[in-house]
C-alpha positions as CSV (number, residue, x, y, z in Angstrom):
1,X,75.4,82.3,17.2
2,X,75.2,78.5,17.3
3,X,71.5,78.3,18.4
4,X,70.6,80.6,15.3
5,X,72.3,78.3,13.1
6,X,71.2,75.1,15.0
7,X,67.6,77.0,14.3
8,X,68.6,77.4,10.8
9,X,70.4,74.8,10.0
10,X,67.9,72.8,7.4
11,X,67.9,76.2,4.7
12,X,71.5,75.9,5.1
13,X,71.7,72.9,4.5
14,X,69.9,73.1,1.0
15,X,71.6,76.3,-0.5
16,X,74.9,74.6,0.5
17,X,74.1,71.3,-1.4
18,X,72.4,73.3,-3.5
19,X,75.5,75.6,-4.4
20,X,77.8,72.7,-4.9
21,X,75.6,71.2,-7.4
22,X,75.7,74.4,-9.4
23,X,79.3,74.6,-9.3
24,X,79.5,71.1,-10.6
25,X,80.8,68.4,-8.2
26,X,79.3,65.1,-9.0
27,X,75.7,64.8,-7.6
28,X,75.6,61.7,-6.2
29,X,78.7,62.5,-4.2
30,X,77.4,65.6,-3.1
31,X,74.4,64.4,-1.8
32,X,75.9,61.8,0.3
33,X,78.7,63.9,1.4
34,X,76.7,66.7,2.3
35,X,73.9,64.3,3.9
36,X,76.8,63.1,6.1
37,X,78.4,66.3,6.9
38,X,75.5,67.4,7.8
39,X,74.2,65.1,10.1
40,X,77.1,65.0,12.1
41,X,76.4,69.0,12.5
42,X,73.2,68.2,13.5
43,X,74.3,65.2,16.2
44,X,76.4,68.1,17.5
45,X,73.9,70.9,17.4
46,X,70.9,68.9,18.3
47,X,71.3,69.9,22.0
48,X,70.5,73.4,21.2
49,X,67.1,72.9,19.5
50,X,64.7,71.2,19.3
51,X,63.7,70.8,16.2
52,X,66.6,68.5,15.4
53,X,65.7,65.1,15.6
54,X,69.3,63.4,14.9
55,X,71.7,61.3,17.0
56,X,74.2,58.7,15.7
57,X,72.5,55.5,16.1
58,X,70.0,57.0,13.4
59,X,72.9,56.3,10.5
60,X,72.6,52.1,10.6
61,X,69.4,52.8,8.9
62,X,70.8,53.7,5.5
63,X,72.1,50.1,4.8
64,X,67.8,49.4,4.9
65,X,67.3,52.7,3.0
66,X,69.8,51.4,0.3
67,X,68.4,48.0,-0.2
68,X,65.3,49.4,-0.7
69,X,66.2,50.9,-3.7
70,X,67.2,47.6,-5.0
71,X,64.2,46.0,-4.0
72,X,62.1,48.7,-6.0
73,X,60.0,47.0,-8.8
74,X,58.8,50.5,-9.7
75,X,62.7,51.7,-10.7
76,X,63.0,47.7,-12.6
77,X,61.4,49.6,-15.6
78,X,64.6,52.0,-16.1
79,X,67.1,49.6,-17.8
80,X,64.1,47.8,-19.7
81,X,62.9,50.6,-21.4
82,X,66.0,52.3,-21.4
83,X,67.7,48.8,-23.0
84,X,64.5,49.1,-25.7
85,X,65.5,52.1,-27.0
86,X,68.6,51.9,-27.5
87,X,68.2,48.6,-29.0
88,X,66.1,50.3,-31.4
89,X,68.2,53.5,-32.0
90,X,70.9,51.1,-33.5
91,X,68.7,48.9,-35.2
92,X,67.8,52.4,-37.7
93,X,64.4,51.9,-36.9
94,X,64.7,56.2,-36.7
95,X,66.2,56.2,-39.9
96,X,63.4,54.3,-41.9
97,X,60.4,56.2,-40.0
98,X,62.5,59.7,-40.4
99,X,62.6,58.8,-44.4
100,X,59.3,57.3,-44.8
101,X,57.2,59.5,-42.9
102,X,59.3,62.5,-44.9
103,X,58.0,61.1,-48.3
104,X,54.3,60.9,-46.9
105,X,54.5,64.7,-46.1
106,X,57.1,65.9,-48.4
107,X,54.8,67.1,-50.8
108,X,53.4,69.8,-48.4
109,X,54.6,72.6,-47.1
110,X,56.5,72.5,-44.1
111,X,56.1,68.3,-44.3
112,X,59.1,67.2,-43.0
113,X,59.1,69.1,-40.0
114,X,56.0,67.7,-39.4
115,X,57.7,64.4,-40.2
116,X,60.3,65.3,-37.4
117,X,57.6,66.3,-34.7
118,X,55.4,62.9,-35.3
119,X,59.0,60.8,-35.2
120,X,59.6,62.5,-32.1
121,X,56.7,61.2,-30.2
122,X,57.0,57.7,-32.1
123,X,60.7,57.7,-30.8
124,X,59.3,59.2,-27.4
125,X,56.7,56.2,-27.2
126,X,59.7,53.6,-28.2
127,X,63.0,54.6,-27.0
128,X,61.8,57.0,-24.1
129,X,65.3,58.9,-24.0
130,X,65.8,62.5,-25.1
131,X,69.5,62.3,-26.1
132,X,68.7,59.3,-28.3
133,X,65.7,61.1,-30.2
134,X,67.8,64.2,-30.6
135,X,71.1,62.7,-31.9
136,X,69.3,60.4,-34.3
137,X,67.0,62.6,-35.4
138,X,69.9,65.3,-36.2
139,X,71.7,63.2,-38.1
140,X,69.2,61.7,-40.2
141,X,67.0,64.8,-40.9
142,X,69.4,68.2,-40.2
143,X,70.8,67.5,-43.7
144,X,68.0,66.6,-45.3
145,X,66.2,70.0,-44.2
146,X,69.3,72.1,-44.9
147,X,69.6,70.5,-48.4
148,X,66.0,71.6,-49.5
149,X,66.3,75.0,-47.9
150,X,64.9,75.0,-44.3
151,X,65.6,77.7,-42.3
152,X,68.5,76.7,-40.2
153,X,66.3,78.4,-36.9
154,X,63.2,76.3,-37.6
155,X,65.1,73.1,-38.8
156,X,67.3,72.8,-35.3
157,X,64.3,74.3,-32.6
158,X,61.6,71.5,-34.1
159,X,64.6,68.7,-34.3
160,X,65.7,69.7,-30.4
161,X,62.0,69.9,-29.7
162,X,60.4,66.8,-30.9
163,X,63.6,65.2,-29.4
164,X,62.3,66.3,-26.2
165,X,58.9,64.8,-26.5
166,X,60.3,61.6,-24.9
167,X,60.4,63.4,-21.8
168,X,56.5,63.6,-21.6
169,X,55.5,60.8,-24.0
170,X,54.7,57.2,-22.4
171,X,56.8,55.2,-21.3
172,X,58.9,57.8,-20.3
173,X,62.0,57.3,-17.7
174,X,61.2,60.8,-16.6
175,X,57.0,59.6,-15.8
176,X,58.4,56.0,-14.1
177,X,61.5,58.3,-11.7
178,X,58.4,61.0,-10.8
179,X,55.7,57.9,-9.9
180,X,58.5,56.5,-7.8
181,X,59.1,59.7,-5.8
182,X,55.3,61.0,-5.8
183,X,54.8,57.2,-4.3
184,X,51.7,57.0,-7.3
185,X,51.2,54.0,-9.7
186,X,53.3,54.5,-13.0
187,X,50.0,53.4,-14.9
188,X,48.2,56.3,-13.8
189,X,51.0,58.4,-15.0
190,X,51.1,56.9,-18.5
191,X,47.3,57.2,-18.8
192,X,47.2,61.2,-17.5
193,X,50.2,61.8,-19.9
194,X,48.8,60.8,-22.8
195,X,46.4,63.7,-23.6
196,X,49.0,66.4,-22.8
197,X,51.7,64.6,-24.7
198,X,49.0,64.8,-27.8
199,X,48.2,68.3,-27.0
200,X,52.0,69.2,-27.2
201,X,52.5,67.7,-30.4
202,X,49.5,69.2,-32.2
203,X,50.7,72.6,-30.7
204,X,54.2,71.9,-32.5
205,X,52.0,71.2,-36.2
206,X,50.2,73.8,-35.6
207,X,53.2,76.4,-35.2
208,X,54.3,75.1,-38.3
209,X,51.3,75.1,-39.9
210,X,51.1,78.7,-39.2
211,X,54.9,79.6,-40.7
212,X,53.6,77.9,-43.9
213,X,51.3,80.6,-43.7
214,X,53.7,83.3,-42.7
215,X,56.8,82.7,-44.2
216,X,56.4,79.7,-46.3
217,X,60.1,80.4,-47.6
218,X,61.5,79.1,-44.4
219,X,59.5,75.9,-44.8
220,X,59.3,74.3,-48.8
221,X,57.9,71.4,-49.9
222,X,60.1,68.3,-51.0
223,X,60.9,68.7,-54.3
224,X,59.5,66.1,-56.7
225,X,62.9,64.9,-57.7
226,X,63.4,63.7,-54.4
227,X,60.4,62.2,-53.6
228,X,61.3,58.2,-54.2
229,X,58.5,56.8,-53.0
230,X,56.3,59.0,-56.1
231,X,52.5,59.2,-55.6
232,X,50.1,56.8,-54.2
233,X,48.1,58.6,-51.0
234,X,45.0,57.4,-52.3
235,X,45.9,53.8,-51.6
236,X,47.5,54.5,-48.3
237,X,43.5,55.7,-47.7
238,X,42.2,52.9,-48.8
239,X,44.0,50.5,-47.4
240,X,43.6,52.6,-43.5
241,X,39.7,52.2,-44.3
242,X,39.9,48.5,-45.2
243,X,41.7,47.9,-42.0
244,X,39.4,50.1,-39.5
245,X,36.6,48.1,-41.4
246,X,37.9,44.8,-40.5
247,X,38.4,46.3,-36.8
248,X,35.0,47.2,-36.4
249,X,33.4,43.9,-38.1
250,X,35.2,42.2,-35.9
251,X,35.2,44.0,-32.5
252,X,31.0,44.3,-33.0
253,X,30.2,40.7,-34.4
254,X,33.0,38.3,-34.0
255,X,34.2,38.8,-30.6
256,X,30.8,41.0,-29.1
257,X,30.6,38.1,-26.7
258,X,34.3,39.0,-25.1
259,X,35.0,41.4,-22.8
260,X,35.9,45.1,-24.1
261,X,39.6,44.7,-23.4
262,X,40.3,41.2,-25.5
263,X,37.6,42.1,-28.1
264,X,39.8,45.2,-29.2
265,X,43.1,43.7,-28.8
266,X,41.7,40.5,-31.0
267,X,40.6,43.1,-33.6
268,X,43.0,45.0,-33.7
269,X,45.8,42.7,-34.1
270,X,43.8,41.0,-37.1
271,X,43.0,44.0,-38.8
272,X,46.8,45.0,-38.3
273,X,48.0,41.4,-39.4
274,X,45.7,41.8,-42.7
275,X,47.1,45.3,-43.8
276,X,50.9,44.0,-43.0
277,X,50.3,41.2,-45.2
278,X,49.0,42.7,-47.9
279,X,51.9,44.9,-48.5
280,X,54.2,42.2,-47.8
281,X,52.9,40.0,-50.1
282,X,52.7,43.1,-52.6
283,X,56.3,43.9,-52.2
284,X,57.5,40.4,-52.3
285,X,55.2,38.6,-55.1
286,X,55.3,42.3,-56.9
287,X,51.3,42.4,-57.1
288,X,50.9,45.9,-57.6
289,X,47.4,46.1,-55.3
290,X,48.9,48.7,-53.6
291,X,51.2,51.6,-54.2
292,X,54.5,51.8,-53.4
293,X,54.2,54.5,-50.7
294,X,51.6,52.3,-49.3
295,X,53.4,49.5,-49.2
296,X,56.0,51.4,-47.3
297,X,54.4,53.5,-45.2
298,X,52.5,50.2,-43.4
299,X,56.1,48.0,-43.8
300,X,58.0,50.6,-41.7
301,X,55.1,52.2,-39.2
302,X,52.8,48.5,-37.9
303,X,56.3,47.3,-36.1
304,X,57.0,50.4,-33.9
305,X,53.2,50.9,-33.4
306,X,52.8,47.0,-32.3
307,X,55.8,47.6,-30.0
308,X,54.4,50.7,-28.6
309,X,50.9,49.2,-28.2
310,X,53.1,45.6,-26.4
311,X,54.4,48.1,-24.0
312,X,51.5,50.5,-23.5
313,X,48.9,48.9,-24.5
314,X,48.9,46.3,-22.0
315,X,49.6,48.2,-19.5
316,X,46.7,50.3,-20.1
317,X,44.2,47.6,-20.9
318,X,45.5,46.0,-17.5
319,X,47.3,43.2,-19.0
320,X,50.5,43.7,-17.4
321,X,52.5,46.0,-15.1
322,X,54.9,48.9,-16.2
323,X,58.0,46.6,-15.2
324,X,56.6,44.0,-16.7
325,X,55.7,46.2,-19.9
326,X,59.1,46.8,-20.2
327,X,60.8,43.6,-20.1
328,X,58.3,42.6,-22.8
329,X,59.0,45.9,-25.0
330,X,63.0,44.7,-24.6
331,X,62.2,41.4,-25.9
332,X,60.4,43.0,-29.1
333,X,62.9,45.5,-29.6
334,X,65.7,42.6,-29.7
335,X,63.1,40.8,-32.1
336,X,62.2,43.8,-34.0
337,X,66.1,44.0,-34.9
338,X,66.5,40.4,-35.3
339,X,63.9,40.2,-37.9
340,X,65.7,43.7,-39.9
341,X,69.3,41.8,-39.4
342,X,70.6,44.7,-37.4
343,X,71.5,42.8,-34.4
344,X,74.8,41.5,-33.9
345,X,77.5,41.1,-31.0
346,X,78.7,44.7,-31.1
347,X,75.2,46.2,-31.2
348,X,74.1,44.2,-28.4
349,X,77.3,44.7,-25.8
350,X,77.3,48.5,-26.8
351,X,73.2,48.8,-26.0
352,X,73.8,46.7,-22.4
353,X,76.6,48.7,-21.5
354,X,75.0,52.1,-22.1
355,X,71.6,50.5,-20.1
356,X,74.3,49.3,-17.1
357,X,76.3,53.1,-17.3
358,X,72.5,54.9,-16.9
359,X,71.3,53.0,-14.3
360,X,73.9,52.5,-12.5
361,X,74.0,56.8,-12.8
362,X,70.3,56.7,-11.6
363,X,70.7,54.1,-8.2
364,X,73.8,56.4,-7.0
365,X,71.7,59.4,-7.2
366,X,68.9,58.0,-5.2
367,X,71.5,56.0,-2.5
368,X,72.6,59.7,-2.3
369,X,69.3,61.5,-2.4
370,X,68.4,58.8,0.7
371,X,71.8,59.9,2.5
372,X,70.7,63.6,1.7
373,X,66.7,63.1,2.8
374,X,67.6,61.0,6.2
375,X,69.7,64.1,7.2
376,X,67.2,66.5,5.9
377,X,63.9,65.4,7.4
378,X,66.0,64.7,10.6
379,X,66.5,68.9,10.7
380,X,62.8,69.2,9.6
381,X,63.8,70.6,6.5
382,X,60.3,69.1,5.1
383,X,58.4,71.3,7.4
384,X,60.7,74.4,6.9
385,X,59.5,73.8,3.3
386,X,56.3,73.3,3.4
387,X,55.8,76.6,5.3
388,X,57.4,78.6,3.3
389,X,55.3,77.0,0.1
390,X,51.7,76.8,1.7
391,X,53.0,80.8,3.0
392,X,52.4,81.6,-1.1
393,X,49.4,84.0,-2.3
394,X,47.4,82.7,-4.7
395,X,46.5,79.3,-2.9
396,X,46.6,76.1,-5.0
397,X,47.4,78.0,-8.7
398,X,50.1,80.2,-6.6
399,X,51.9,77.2,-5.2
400,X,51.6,75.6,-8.9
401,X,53.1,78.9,-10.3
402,X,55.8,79.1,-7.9
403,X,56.7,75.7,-8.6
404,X,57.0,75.8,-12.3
405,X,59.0,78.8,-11.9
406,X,61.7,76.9,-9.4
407,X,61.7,73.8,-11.2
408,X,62.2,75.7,-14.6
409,X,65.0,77.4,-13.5
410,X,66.6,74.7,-12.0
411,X,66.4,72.6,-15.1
412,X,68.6,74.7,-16.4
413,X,71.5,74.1,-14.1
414,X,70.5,70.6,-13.3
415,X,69.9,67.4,-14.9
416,X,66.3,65.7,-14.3
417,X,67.2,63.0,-12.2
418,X,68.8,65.3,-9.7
419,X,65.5,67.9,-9.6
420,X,63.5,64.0,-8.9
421,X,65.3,63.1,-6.3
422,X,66.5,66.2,-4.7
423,X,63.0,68.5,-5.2
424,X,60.3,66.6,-5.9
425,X,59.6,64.7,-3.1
426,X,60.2,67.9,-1.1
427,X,56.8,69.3,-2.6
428,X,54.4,66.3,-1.8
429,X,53.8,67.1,1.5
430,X,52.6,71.0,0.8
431,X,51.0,69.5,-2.1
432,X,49.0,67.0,-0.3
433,X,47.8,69.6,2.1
434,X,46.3,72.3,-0.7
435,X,44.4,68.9,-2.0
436,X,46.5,69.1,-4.8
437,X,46.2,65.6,-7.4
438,X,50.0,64.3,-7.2
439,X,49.8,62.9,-10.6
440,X,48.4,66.3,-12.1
441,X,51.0,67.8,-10.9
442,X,53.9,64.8,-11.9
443,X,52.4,65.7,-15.2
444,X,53.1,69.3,-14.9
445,X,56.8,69.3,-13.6
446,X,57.1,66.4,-16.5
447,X,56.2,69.2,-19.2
448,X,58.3,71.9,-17.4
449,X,61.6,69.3,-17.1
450,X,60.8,69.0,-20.9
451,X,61.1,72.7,-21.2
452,X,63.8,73.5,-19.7
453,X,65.5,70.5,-21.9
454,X,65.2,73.4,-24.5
455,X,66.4,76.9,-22.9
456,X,69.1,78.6,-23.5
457,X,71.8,78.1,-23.0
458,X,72.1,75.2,-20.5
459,X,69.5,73.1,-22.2
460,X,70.6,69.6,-22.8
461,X,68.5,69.0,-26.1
462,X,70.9,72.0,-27.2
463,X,73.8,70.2,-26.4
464,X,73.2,67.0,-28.0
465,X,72.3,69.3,-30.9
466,X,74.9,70.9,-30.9
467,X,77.3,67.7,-30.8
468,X,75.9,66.7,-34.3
469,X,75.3,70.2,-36.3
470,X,77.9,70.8,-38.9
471,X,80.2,73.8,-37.3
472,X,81.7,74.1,-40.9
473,X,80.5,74.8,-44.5
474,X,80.4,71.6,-46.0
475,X,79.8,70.6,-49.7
476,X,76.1,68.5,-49.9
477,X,76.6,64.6,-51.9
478,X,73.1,65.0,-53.8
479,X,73.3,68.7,-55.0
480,X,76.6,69.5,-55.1
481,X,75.7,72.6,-53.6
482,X,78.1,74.4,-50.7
483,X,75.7,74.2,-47.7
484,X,76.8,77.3,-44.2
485,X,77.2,75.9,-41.2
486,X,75.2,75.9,-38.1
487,X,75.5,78.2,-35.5
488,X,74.8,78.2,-32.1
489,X,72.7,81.2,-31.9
490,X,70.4,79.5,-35.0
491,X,69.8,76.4,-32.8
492,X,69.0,79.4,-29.5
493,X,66.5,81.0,-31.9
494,X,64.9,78.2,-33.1
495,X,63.4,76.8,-29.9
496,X,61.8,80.3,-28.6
497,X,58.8,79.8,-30.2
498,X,58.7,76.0,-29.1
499,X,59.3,77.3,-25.1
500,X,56.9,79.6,-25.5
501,X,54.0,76.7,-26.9
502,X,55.2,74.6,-23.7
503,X,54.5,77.5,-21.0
504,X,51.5,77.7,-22.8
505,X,50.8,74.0,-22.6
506,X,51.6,74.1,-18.8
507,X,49.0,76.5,-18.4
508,X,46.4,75.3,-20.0
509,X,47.2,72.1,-18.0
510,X,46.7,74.2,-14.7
511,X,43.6,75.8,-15.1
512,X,42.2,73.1,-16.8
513,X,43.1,69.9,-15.1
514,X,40.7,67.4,-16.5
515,X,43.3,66.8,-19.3
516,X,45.1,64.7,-16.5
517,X,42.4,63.5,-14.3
518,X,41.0,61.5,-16.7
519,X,42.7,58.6,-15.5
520,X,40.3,58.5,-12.5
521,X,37.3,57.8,-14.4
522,X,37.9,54.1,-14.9
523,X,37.7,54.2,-10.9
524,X,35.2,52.4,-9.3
525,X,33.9,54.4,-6.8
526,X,32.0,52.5,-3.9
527,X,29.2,54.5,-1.0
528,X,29.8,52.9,1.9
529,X,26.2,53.8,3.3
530,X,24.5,51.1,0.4
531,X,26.4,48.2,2.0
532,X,25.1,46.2,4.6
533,X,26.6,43.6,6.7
534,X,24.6,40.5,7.3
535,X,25.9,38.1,9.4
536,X,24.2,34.5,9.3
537,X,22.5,33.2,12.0
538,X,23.7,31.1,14.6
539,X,22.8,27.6,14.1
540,X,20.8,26.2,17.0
541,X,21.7,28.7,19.1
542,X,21.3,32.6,19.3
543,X,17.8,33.4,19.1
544,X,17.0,30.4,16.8
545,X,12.7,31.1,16.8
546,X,14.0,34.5,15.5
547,X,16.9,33.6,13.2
548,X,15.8,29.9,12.7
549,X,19.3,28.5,12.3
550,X,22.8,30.4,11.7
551,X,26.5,28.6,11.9
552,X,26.9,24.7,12.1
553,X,29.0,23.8,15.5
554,X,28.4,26.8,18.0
555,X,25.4,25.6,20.6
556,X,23.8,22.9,21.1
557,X,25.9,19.5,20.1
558,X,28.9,22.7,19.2
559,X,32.1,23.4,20.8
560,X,32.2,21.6,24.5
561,X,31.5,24.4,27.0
562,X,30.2,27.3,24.8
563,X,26.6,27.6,25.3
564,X,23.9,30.0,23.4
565,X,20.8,30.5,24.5
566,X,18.7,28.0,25.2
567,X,21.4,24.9,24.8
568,X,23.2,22.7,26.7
569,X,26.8,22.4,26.3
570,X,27.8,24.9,28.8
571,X,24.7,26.4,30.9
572,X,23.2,29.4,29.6
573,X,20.2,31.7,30.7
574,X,17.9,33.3,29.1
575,X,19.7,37.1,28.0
576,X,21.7,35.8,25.5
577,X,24.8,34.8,27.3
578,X,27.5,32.5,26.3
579,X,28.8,30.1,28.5
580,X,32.6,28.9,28.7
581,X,34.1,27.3,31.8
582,X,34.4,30.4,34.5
583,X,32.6,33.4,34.6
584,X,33.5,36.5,32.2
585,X,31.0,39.3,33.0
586,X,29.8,41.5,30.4
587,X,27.3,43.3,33.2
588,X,27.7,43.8,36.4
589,X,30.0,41.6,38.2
590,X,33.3,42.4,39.5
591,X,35.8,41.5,37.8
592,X,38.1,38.9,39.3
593,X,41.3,36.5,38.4
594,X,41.3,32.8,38.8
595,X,40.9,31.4,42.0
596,X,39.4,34.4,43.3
597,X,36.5,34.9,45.5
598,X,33.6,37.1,44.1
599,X,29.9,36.9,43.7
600,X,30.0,34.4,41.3
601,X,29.1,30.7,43.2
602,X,31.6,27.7,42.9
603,X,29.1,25.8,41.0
604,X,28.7,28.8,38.3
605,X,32.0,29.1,38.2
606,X,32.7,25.5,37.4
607,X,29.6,24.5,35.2
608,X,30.1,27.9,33.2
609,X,27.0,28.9,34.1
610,X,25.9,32.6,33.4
611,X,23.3,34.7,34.8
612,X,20.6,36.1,32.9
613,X,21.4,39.5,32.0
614,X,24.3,38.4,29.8
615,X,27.4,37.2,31.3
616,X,30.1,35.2,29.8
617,X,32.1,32.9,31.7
618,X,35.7,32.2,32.1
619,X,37.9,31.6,35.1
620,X,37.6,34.2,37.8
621,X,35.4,37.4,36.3
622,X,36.2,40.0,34.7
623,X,33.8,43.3,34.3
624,X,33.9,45.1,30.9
625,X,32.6,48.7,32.2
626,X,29.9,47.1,33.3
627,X,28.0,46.8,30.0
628,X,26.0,43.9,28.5
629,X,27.1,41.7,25.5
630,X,24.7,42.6,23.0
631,X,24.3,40.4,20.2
632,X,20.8,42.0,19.1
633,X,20.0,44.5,16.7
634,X,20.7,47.4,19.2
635,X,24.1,49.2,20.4
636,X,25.1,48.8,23.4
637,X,24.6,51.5,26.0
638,X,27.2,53.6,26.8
639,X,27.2,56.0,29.8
């Protein structure tokens, strides 16, 4: 009985940490208890197989383990961009895109949940936290859909939805945790997210494109009454074309002497400048040059998009790193609310405290993910998993299958930093052997975290949701009108059809890839057989009437003692040898020690003198397998 558990001790293991994590014990002090627990087990039981690899000794290593959490740069990017967005969350900046971009849309059909879904990734890009997106976005736009006669189903699913999209949108905490454990570069994540996080979003406008079509009751258009901003799309237009104009003027004629990356960032940031200053000056001097939804539209939008393109910008134009990104896209955020007069004491101690509660949550996780790991690959519970995953049918889409399925299903029970640290790095190794691309499949496991944000009925999205959605009738300000609750099976309904768009998204991700692996194509790719190694000659030494000169100092008047061919300095003969005091032989000598007799003459072995077929001397000889130092253009011999 004890040698079959000794023999299966790393599956129990898992299901037992496993099990209390489903119960609901704290994670971090279930993976370190159950690391410990388990280790002494496997001390004890280590004597009945072999494939334990534990004794007690093995636990000093976990003070190193823990401080190399701490000295992670990678992980320095959670609190910045976590500190960004909440900086940002209580600066309003939701509120002001959540109203403006509901006035550009409102006239259409189903316009502000497309307002909602292109907040979402704006937030997603700027706050990177799905509990922050939902919460604000609930309470700023719920009532404003429910006033104007949303269906509750649609309102709640595309508000929990678009929340989510800061799960998969750049600089995401969840892309920066699964670089760190796939051991990839958080760069390459951001860039191979960014077509899927596009793709996702254009699959949410296009479901609610297609209700407009279906049932356009459940999605009206703002009425005109409460569109405040009025008319005035036409010199939105004109005002985007003057500013791409300037952009490519200057990007093709000023600055076509620069290199690509500073000609577009130059251009950019003038033709962005010019367009922010023209509405500012139209605001404040009251011009009129430009509509009021114009003027508001650019006012509200150029500050989180020059944020988003500080933080991801440079780090995909090279500029910076993603740590680095970060602290800078703090220090804009703090700016950004300076500037608006929304930062003061409170905001700032509440936004620090909440950044020190997360990450501190985060580095007891992985100090008990390291406890749990140490103890785990000791049992070689990696190899009992990568069997039983490379055992799968269906080869490299089986194993990708079989994965979404797990993770899904334990993104239900679990939150996202546990799956990271607990899962993840458990499926690199089977991975890595079915020539899978670790950072297509980060990407995939990113989207199918993000889904199960949104099922039923332990999604997260649906709690935050559900934390802010009126649970009683309540009388509306504006209308006057008696406006039904929200129930928890409307907010279930309404993300369906979303998890439905992101199993399709993951799919389409899976069989075609090449919406990830973009990010190799900036890769400069390098044939080793076009390189040649030319060494320069040695000066007045080796072969000279065939080099005719090589490296100042060796030969001739060179190094006392060292001799090339044909020198003094150090006798040499006529092979090629070099001569040092002694006799090291490259041929056929011997080999010897100091002081030594051997064939080698006192005289040779005191002038350094070497025969001709190639010998180099030093004290005593010494025979390398009897071969000749070749310093020609042909290998050496070998027998």
């Amino acid at each position: 009985m004890i040698q079959i558990i000794a023999h299966n001790l790393a599956p129990i293991m898992f299901v037992s940490v496993m099990a209390m994590l489903l119960i609901g014990y704290p994670v971090a002090f279930t993976l370190a208890a159950g690391g410990l627990i388990f280790f002494f087990i496997g001390v004890e039981l280590s004597q009945y197989s072999s494939e334990i690899r534990l004794f007690y000794p093995l636990i000093q290593s976990l003070a190193n383990r823990t401080f190399d959490i701490m000295r992670n740069d990678t992980l320095l990017a959670i609190p910045f961009f976590t500190f960004m967005g909440l900086i940002l969350e209580r600066s309003r900046m939701a509120e002001d895109l959540l109203d403006t971009i509901g006035q550009l849309f409102g006239p259409l059909r189903g316009g502000l949940a497309i307002a909602v879904i292109i907040v979402g990734g704006l937030l997603g890009a700027t706050t990177g936290v799905v509990a922050a997106s939902v919460i604000a976005m609930g309470l700023i736009s719920l009532p404003i859909m429910m006033r104007y006669g949303y269906d509750r189903s649609v309102a709640t699913g595309t508000i929990a939805a678009s929340g989510t999209l800061a799960q998969i949108v750049p600089p995401s905490l969840v892309l920066i945790v699964m670089s760190d454990q796939l051991g990839r570069s958080v760069g390459d994540m951001y860039v191979a997210a960014l077509y899927p996080a596009l793709m996702i979003m254009g699959m949410y406008c296009l479901y609610i494109f297609l209700l407009t079509l279906i049932s356009p009751k459940k999605v009206p258009a703002l009425p005109i009454e409460a569109r405040t901003l009025g008319g005035g799309v036409t010199s939105l237009l004109v005002m985007i074309a003057l500013s791409v104009g300037i952009h490519y003027a200057l990007y093709n004629f000023v600055f076509a002497d620069l290199r690509y990356e500073t000609r577009f960032v130059w251009s950019a940031t003038i033709a962005t400048f010019v367009a922010l200053s023209i509405s500012l000056l139209n605001r404040y001097l009251k011009l009129g040059i430009i509509s009021r939804l114009a003027e508001q539209v650019i006012i509200v939008l150029i500050p989180p998009l020059a944020l988003i393109f500080l933080v991801l910008g440079t780090i995909f134009l090279g500029i910076a790193t993603p740590t680095e990104g970060g602290a800078m896209g703090a220090t804009g955020a703090l700016v950004l609310a300076l500037f608006k007069r929304r930062l003061g004491i409170k905001t700032l101690k509440e936004a620090l405290d909440s950044t020190t509660k997360l990450t501190a949550f985060v580095m007891f996780i992985l100090i008990g993910a390291r406890v749990f790991g140490l103890t785990f690959y000791g049992i070689n519970g990696h190899i009992w998993i990568e069997e039983l995953l490379l055992a799968l049918p269906g080869g490299e889409t089986g194993f990708l299958f079989v994965v979404t399925v797990i993770v899904f299903v334990l993104g239900c029970f679990l939150d996202f930093f546990e799956i990271a640290f607990i899962v993840v790095p458990l499926l690199v190794g089977p991975a890595e052997s079915l020539g899978i691309d670790l950072i297509w499949l980060g990407i995939i496991l990113g989207i199918n975290l993000q889904t199960s944000f949104l099922t039923p009925p332990f999604g997260f999205a649906l709690f935050y949701l559900r934390s802010i959605a009126p649970t009683k009738d309540w009388d509306d300000e504006v209308t006057g009108e008696r406006i039904a609750r929200i129930k928890t099976t409307q907010i279930y309904r309404g993300v369906l059809p979303y998890i439905v768009i992101q199993f399709v998204a993951i799919m389409i991700i899976i069989f075609y890839p090449r919406l990830v692996t973009h990010y190799k194509d900036d890769e400069v790719k390098y044939n080793i057989e076009e390189f040649e190694l030319q060494l320069p000659g040695l000066g007045g030494g080796l072969n000279e009437q065939q080099d005719g000169g090589g490296l100042p100092g060796l030969g001739g008047n060179g190094l006392p003692g060292l001799s090339l061919p044909g020198q003094s300095g150090g006798n040499s003969g006529n092979s090629g040898g070099l001569g040092l005091p002694g006799g090291l032989n490259l041929n056929g000598s011997p080999s010897g020690l100091p002081g030594q007799n051997n064939d080698a003459s006192p005289e040779t072995q005191e002038q350094g003198t070497t025969n001709n077929n190639g010998q180099l001397g030093l004290p005593g000889q010494l025979n390398l397998n009897n071969q000749p130092l070749n310093l020609g253009n042909e290998p050496p011999q070998t027998d």
